[in-house]
N, C-alpha and C positions, 0 to 999 in steps of 0.2 A: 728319735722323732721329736720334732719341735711342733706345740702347739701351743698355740698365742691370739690373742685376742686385742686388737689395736681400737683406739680411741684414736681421734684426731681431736686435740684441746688447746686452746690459747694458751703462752706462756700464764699469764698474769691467773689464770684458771687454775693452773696447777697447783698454785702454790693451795690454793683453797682445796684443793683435792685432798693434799695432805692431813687437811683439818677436820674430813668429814668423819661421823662419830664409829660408824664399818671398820677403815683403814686404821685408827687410830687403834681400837679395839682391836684387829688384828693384826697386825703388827708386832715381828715377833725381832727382835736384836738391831742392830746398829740400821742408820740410812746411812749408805755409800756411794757416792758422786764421785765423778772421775769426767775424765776428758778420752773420747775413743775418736780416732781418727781410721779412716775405713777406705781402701783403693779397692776399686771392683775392675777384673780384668778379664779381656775377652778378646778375638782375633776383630779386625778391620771391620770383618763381614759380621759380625757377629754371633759366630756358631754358637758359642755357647748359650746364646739367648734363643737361639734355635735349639737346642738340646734342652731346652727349660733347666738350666742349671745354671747357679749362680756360687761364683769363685771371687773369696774376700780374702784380703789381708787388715787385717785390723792392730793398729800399735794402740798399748795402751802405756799412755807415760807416766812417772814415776817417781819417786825421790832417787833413787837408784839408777834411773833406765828406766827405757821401755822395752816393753817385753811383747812379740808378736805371736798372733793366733794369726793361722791358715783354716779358713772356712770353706768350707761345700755345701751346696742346698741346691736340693733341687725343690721345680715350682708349686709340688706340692696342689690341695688347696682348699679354697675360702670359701665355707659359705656358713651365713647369718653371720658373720663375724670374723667366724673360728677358722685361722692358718692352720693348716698341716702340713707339717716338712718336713724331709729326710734331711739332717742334719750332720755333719761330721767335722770336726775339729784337731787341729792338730798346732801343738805349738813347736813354731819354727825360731830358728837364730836370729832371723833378720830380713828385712822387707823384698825377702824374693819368695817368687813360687817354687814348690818343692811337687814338681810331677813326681816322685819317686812314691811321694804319700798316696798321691790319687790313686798310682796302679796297684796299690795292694788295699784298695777301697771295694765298696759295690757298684761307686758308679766309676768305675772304670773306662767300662765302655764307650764313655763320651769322650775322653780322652784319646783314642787309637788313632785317629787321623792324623797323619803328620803334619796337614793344614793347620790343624788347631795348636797344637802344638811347640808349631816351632812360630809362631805369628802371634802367640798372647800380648797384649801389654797394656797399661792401663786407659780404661773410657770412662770411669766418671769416681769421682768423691763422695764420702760422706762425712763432713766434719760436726760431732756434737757432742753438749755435754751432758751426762745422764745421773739422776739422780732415784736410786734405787732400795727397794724393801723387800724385805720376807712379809709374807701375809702366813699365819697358819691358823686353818678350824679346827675345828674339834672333833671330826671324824679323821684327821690327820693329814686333808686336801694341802698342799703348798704351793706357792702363788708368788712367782714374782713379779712386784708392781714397781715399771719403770717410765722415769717421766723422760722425756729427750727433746733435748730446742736445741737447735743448732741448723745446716743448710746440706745442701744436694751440689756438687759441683760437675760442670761436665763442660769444659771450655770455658768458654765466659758466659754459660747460661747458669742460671742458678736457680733454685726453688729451696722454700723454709721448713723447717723439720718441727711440729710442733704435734708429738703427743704422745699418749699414755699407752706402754705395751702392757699387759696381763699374759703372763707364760706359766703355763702348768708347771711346776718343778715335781711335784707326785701327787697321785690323787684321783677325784673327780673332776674332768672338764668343765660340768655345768658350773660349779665355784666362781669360773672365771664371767660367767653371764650374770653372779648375780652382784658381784663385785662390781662390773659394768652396769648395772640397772640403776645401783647405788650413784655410781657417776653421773651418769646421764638425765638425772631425776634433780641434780646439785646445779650443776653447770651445764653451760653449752659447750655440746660434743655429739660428733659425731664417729661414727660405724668407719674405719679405715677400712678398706678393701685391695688394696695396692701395699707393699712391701715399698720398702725403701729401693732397692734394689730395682721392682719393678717403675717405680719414679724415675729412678736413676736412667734406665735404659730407657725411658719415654725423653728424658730431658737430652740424652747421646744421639738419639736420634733426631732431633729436634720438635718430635709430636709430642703435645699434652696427652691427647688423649689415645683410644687405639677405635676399630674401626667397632660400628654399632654390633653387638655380638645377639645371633638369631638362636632361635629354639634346638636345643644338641639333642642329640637321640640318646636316650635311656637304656642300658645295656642291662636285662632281667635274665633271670636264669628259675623257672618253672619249678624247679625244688626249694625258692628261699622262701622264707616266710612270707607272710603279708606284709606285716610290721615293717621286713626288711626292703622288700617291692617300695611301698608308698615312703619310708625315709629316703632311697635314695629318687625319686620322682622328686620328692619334694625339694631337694638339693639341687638339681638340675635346674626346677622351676626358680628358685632364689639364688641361683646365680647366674642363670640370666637377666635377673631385675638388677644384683651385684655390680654388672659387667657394664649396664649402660647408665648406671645412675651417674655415675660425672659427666660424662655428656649430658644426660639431661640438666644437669645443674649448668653446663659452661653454656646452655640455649642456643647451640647456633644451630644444629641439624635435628630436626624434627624427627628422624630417622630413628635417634636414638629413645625418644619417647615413643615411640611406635612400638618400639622392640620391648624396653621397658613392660609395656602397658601389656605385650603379648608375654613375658614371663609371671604379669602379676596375674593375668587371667587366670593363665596355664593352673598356676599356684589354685588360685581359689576353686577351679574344676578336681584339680587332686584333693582337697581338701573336703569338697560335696563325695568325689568317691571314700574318701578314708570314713567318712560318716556313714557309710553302710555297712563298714566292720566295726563301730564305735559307738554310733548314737549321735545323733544331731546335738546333742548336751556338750557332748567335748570338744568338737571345732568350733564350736558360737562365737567365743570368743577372740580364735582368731579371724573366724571369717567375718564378724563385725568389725573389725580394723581394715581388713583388708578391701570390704565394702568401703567402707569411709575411704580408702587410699584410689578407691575408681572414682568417688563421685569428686573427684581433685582431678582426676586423670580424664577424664572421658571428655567434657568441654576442652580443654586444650586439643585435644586428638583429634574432635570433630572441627575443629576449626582451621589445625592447620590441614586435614583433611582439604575442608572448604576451599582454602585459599592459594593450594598450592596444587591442586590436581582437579579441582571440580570447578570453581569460576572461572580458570584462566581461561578454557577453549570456550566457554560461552561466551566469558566477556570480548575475545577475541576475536567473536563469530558477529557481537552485537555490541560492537564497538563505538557506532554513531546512534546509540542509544540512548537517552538523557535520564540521565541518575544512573547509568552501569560504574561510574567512576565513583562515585559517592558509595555506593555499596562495598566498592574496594578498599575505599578509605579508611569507613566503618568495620569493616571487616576485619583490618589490618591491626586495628584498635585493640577489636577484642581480642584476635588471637593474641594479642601481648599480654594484652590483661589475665587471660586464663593461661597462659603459659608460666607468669611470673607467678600466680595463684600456687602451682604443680611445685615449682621451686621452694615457694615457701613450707609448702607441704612437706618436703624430703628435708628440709631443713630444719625441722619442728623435733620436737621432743616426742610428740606421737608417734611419729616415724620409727626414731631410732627406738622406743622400745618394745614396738613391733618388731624390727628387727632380732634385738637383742630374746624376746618370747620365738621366734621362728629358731633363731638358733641355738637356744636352749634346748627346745625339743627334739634337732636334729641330733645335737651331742649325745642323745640315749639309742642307742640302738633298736634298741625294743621299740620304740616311741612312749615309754613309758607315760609319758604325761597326756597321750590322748586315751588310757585303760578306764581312768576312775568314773568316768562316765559311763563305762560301757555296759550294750546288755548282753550278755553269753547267749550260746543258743542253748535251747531248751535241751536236757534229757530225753533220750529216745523215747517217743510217751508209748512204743508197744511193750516197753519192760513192765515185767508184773508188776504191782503194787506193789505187793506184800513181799518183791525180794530181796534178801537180805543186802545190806549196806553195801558189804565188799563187793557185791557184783553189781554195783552200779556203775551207769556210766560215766566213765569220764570228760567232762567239760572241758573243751578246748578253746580258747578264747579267739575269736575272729581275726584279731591281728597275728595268731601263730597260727594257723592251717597254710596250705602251701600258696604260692602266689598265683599258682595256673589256675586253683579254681576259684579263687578270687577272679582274678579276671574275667574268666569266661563267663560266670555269672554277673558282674558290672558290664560286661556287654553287650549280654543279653539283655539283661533289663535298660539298655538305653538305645538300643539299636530295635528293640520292642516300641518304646514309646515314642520314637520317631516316626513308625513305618504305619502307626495308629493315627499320626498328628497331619501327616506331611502330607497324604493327596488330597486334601482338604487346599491345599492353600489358594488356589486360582480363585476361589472362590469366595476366601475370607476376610475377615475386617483386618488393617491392619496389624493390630493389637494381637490376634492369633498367628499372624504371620511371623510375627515377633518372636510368641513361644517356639514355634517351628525351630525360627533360626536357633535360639540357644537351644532346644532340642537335639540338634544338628552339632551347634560345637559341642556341647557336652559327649557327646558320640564321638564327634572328630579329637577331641582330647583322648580320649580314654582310648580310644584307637592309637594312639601315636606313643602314649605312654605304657601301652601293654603288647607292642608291636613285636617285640625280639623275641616275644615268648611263641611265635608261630613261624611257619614258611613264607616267607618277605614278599614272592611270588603272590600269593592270596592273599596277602594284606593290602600290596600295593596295588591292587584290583578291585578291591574293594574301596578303597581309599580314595582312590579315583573318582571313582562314582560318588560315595559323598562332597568331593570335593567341587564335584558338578551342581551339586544343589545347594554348595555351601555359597557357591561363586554371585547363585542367582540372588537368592535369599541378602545377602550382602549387600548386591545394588538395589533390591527392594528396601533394604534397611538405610541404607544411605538416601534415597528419594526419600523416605521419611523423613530421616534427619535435618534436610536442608529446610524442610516446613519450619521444623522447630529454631535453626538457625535462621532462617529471615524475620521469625518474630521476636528473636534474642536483638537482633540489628534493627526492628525496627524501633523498637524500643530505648535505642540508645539515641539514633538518629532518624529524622523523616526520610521513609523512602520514595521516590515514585514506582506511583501504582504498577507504573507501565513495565518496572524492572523489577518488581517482583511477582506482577503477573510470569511474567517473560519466564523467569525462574521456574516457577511452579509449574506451568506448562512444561519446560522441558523436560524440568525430573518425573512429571506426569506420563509422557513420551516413555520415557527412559523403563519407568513400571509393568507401562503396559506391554513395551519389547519383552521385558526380562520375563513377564509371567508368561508370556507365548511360547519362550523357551524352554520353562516350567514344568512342564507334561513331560519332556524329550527326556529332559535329565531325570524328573521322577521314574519315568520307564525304566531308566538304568540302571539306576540305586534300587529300584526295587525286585528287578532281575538277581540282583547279587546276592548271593547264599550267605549265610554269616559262617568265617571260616571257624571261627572258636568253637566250632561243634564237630569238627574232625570231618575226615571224606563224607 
């Protein structure tokens, strides 16, 4: 198993990485630099890239020769950082493939088609030159630290190869996050998410990036711990933030920030649930990053919102308007302006060492680093006082009891505080309409992330039904929003009155449909039995 931890760092950075007083200090025997040369091969159609499996040949040259490795990986994977992959290695004579190795492998299996088979040959290059160390601690963790600059080849396209791997050689994982904290606290660098491999088959196919990646369903099983339940929820949530941050960064589809902004949510709703087995003392800290990462996020999102789904048909409708043109101009402005805001944001040092903290704490199973805050539950208080020691009970701490009754009781308690809050709202001041909605998603999260633990039948029935009141609640939220976004516009530039009456009015309209519908959908949602309490 290969597990590694990528940096993406400027050549000229490197060299200073060398110098920092961590590496120096660990640092155990000779640096070794070489030159590796790397053909990645796969059929026309690219089955293997469908099989999530990736077939290297790699020469490494010599004073003597070169001598070749035959590689397998499969896609493994990534989150906060940390790769994981099935690895297997075989050294061959000479720059051919040796199927004869695959079939007596694990992954065998991808090889049986005779399509694949007899149609391999090579899609893209990797040439670089890498300059490499032992790191060893003192608990006996091993750590190789590799630099690589060098290029991507796949036809005449090309991309640059510039960064630092960290690979467990034996040990503890976390080592490698904090090796990385070091870095990223020195120099600018950022969190690689993508393998070479995975570049490679981006640049064969001629797309940079791959398509905006949505919220994946969380697969639980009712006997694992807690601890075990909300690590991997939380995995799921930070790689879906993983999956679309280069999109957000290359700024062309908003889509990808949409998606983005719905893994970071997801993230900081798992994170208010894990604080009911923990104490609000031991997420603070990262749900104060993760705060600061929405108040970056949210402008951007409301604007391209604005300007790509809510002015058009109005401006469309009131198009011999005078100043509908000007608002779009304005508008146009800002959505740049907070868009490049998000960018600089993911490209900050804050950033990545929120990441590199989120995937620290994934690396422990247990989630060990959310325990030290935590309050256990009490001692059965009907046990006598006065009996003796050995027959006391024993404290099981909130992140080991099993994950079914965790759930069911986080669902309780938010699918309680919804159904106390909610038929209030026709009636309420904005402001409580608001708590509603997060009400609502906080229930709608934790419903989707504790879903596989019941009959899918009752869930999605249920599901439904909030999703009727999430729908309303949303375009009452959005009519608020465009208040605050024409004052954000007016502010930058003069509007006419008449265009942002015009405005206000409509989203005014749009409130008072939505809350008329309000009643129907509460009826629904409030019909539906909570299933987590069995027939």
């Amino acid at each position: 198993m290969e597990i590694e931890l990528k940096l993406l760092v400027e050549p000229a950075d490197q060299r200073r990485i060398a110098r920092l007083d961590p590496v120096r200090r660990l640092t155990a025997g000779p640096v070794r630099s070489q030159t590796l040369n790397n053909v990645y091969f796969d059929t026309p159609a690219f089955d293997l890239a469908a099989e999530r499996v990736a077939l290297r040949l790699r020469e490494r040259p010599g004073r003597s020769g070169s001598t070749w490795v035959q590689t397998l990986k499969d896609a493994g994977r990534a989150t906060g950082g940390l790769h994981e992959r099935q690895e297997l290695e075989w050294s061959v004579p000479g720059p051919r493939v040796d199927l004869a190795l695959i079939d007596a492998s694990p992954l065998a299996g991808r090889f049986r088609r005779p399509r694949i088979r007899d149609a391999l040959k090579p899609v893209f290059a990797t040439d670089f030159r890498r300059s490499a160390r032992m790191l060893r601690f003192e608990d006996g963790t091993t750590v190789e630290l590799a630099m690589d600059v060098g290029e991507i080849r796949a036809g005449r396209r090309t991309a640059p190869i510039a960064e630092v791997e960290l690979e467990l050689v034996a040990g503890d994982a976390a080592r490698l996050f904090e090796v990385a904290a070091a870095i990223v606290a020195a120099v600018p660098a950022r969190i690689g998410h993508a393998s070479k491999a995975e570049r490679g088959y981006r640049l064969a196919r001629g797309a940079r990036l791959g398509p905006p990646q949505k919220a994946q369903a969380v697969a639980l099983d009712a006997a694992m711990t807690t601890a075990a339940a909300l690590r991997r929820i939380m995995g799921v949530c930070v790689e879906q933030m993983q999956a679309n941050e280069a999109g957000v960064l290359a700024g062309r589809d908003p889509e990808y920030l949409h998606q983005f902004r719905v893994g970071m949510r997801r993230l900081r709703s798992c994170l208010s649930v894990a604080a009911l087995a923990t104490g609000r003392e031991a997420v603070a800290p990262l749900a104060g990053e993760l705060r600061w990462l929405g108040t970056e996020m949210n402008p951007a999102r409301d604007w391209d919102v604005f300007m790509t789904e809510t002015l058009p048909p109005l401006a469309a409708t009131f198009a011999s308007v005078p100043g509908i043109d000007a608002l779009q101009r304005t508008g146009a402005r800002l959505r740049v302006q907070h868009n490049r805001a998000v960018r600089e944001a993911l490209a900050s040092r804050r950033y990545q060492a929120l990441l590199l903290s989120l995937g620290a704490l994934l690396a422990r199973e247990d989630l060990d680093g959310l325990r030290t805050a935590a309050v256990p539950p009490a001692p059965d208080a009907s046990a006598p006082s006065d009996a003796p020691a050995a027959a006391a009970v024993a404290v099981v701490h909130p992140l080991d009891r099993p994950a079914g009754e965790f759930a069911a009781a986080v669902l309780q308690r938010r699918d309680r505080k919804l159904r106390k809050r909610g038929a209030a709202v026709p009636d309420a001041p904005p402001e409580a309409r608001h708590e509603v909605r997060i009400a609502g998603k906080k229930l709608r999260y934790a419903a989707e992330f504790f879903a596989s633990l019941y009959p899918r039948r009752r869930v999605v029935r249920y599901a439904k039904a909030l999703a009727g009141i999430q729908e309303i609640l949303g375009a009452l939220n959005d009519a608020a929003v465009v208040d605050r976004l024409l004052g954000e516009a007016s502010a930058r530039a003069a509007l006419q009155p008449e265009v942002t009456g015009l405005v206000r009015g409509w989203f005014g309209a749009v409130a008072m449909h939505e809350l008329a519908r309000f009643r129907n959908a509460w009826a629904g949602f409030a019909a539906e039995k909570p299933y987590w309490r069995g027939k």
